[in-house]
C-alpha positions, -999 to 999 in steps of 0.1 A, spaced: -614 -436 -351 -649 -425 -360 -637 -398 -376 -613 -415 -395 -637 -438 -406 -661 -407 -417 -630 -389 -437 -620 -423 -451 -649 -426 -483 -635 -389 -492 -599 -390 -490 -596 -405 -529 -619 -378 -542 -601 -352 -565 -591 -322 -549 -614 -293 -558 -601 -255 -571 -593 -233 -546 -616 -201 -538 -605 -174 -556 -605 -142 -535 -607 -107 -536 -569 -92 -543 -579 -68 -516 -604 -73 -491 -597 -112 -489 -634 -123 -490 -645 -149 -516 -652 -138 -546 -692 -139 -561 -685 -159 -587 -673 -187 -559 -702 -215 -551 -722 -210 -523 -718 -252 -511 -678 -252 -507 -663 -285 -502 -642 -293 -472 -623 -322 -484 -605 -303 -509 -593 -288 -478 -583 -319 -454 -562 -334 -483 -525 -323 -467 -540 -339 -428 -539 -372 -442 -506 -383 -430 -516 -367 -402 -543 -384 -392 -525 -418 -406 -501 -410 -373 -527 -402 -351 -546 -430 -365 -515 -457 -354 -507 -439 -321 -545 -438 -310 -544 -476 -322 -512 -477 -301 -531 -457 -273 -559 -485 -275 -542 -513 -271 -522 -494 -240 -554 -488 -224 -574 -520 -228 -533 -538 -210 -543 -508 -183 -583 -518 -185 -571 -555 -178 -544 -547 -150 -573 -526 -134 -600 -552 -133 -571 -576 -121 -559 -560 -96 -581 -532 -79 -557 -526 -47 -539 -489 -36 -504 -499 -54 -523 -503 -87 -542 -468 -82 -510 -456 -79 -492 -473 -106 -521 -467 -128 -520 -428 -116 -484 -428 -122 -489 -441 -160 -516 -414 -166 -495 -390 -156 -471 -404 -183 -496 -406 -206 -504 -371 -198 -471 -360 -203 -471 -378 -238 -506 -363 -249 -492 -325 -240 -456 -331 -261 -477 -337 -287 -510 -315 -281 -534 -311 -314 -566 -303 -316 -581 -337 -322 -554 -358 -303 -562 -337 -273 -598 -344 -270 -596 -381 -279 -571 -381 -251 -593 -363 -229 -620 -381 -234 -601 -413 -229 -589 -400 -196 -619 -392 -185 -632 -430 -193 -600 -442 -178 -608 -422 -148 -643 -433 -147 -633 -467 -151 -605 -465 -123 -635 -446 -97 -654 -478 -106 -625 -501 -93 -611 -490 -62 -627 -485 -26 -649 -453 -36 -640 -450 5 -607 -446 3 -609 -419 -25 -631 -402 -2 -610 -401 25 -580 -391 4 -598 -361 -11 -616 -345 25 -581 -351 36 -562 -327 6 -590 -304 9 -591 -301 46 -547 -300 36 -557 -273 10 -581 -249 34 -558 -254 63 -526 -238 35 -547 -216 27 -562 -205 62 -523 -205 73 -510 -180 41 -542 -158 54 -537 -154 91 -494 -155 83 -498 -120 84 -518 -119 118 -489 -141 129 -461 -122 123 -484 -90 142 -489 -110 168 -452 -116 169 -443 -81 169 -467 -70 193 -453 -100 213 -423 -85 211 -430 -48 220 -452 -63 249 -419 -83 263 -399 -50 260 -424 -28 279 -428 -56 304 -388 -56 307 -392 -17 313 -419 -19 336 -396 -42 357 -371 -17 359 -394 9 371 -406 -12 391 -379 -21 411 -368 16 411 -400 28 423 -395 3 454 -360 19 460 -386 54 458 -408 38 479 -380 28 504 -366 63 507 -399 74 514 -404 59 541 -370 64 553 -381 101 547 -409 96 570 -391 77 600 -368 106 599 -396 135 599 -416 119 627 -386 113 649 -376 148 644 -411 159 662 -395 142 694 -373 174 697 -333 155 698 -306 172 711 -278 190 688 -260 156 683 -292 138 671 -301 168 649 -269 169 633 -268 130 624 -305 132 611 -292 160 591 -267 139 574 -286 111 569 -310 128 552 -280 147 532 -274 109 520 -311 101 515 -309 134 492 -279 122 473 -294 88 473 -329 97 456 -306 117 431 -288 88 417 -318 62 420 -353 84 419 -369 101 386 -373 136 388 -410 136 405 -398 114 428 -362 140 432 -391 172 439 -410 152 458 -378 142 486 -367 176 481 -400 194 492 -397 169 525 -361 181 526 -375 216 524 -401 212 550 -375 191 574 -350 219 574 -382 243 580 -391 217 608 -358 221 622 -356 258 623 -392 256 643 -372 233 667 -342 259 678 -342 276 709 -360 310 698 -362 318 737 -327 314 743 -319 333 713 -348 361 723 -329 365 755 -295 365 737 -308 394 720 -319 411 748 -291 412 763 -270 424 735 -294 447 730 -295 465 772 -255 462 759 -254 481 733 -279 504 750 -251 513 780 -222 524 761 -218 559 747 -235 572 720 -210 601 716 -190 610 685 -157 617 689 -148 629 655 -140 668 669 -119 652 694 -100 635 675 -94 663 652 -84 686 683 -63 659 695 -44 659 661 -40 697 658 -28 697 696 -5 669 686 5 688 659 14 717 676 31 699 706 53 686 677 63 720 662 65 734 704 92 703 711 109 709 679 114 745 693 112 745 728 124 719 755 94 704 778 85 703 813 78 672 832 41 679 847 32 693 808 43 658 796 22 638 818 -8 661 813 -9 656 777 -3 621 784 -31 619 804 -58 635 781 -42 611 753 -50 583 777 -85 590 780 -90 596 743 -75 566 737 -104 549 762 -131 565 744 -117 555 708 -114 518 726 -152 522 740 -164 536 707 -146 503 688 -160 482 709 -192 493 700 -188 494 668 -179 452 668 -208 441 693 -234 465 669 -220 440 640 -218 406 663 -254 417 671 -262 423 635 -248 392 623 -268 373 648 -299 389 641 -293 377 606 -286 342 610 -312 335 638 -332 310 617 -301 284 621 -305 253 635 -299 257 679 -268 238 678 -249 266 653 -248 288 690 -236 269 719 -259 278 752 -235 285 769 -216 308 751 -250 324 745 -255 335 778 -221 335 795 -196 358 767 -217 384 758 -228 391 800 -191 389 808 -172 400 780 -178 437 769 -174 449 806 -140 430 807 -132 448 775 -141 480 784 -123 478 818 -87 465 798 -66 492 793 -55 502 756 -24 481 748 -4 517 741 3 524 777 40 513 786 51 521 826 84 536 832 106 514 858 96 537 887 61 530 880 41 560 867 36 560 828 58 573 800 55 591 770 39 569 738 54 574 706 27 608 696 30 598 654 19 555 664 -11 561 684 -31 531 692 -55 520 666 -81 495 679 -92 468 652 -123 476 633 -132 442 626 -155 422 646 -134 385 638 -119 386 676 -154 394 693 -173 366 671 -143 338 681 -146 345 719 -179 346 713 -182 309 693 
């Protein structure tokens, strides 16, 4: 309004020539005035300030009805109304936003404003604002630490997962800890010395406690129960009968001592050219009787010394094979076959005669077949049977 009242006196005036400027540079020529006049120039804003001129009269009378209602009424629903009408006011001032307008309407706001502080509780406006801005730092505080929150979150999450898997290795370490000491009942009851029955059911059980740490235990835990396997099984080879064995030996050994030491390899090749020629004599010449049994005789007692000479040869291997296998536990060799077969045996063997020998009817022996002498086995499996 005041400055429509200040353009007013000029807006008859005559409008003056336009500056005439350079073709090129666009600067005001010299010949121009130095004291340019600026109505000239506001001539076309007249209608526009006519408008502005009826809506700010408009705008007035709006605000002194609003002025009115606030000094009426100075309660909450009237802030609000009022705040709602301003904002519609607002609304209207920014659809049509000029230069002028929009500082006449924000300088009316801000005496509206002013006017509306002055009216309500100054209290409750107080209140209001701590309360958005405590809302506003606590939003922001929030869209900070949102971040930290969804760490915290993961590392929430990884923490339940290695909890989960510290539970599982937990309860597998107390199946560990359980064979353990299953381990350790069985290696302290094995110092008591048990018999070969007790042995041999320890032994299994702590074949299942193996097979049993395999399927449940880590791998530490797998070397650990199988070094305790390894020193049990060392235990129980300390625990055999060494004395029985000793003496076992000792007697195979003053065994093996008595029997011949002599080859009969010339013999035997004698033998076979006398057989030899006995074959060509009886395809030629007819036999006597007391010749027969002669030659039957000396085969006889070749045949005992090849006997005597394989039964050496399978108690030097039984010997050989026990000498061998002398760290097994005590009940792989039965006590008594330890010291009763091997005392009683070989003298029972070398006494038998060969199975070759066949008695005529009238009681004295006959001739054997001369090309099928009797072999004697070379193998020691009969010996080590009687033996076990």
């Amino acid at each position: 309004a005041v400055l429509a009242r200040r353009l007013s006196p000029r807006l008859g005036r005559p409008a003056a020539p336009a500056r005439r400027r350079c073709p090129r540079s666009g600067t005001p020529s010299r010949s121009a005035p130095l004291a340019m006049d600026y109505t000239s120039g506001l001539n076309p804003l007249v209608n526009t300030f006519d408008a502005l001129h009826r809506q700010l009269q408009d705008y007035g009378l709006k605000i002194a009805a609003l002025h009115e209602a606030v000094s009426r009424k100075a309660d909450l629903a009237s802030v609000e109304s009022l705040g709602s009408k301003v904002a519609l006011l607002a609304t209207g001032l920014e659809d049509k936003a000029e230069f002028c307008e929009v500082k006449q309407c924000h300088d009316t706001l801000h005496m509206l404003s002013a006017a509306v502080s002055g009216k309500v509780d100054g209290s409750k406006v107080d209140h209001w604002d701590q309360r958005l801005l405590s809302l506003e730092n606590f939003i922001q505080t929030k869209k900070l630490e949102a971040p930290k929150i969804e760490a915290l979150e993961r590392q929430m999450g990884d923490i339940s997962l290695s909890v989960k898997a510290l539970e599982n290795h937990k309860a597998e370490f107390k199946e560990v800890e359980h064979l353990h000491a299953e381990v350790l009942h069985v290696k302290s009851s094995l110092g008591l010395k048990a018999d070969a029955a007790c042995v041999d059911k320890w032994d299994v059980a702590l074949r299942d406690l193996t097979t049993a740490c395999a399927q449940k235990a880590d791998s530490g835990a797998i070397e650990a129960l199988h070094a305790q396997y390894r020193s049990v099984n060392a235990g129980l080879a300390a625990k055999a009968e060494n004395g029985e064995l000793h003496q076992v030996k000792a007697q195979l050994q003053s065994l093996t001592a008595g029997l011949p030491n002599k080859t009969y390899a010339a013999e035997l090749d004698v033998l076979k050219m006398q057989m030899d020629e006995l074959a060509a004599y009886r395809a030629t010449h007819s036999l006597t009787s007391p010749s027969i049994e002669a030659l039957q005789q000396h085969l006889y007692r070749l045949e005992d010394a090849v006997a005597k000479k394989a039964d050496r040869t399978a108690v030097s291997e039984f010997y050989h094979q026990l000498s061998a296998s002398h760290n097994l536990p005590s009940h792989s060799l039965p006590l008594s076959a330890s010291h009763s077969v091997p005392a009683g045996f070989v003298p029972q063997r070398l006494a038998s005669p060969p199975p070759s020998r066949h008695l005529s009817p009238l009681g004295s022996p006959t001739k054997a077949p001369i090309g099928g002498l009797w072999q004697p086995s070379m193998d020691g499996g009969r010996l080590r049977n009687s033996l076990r």
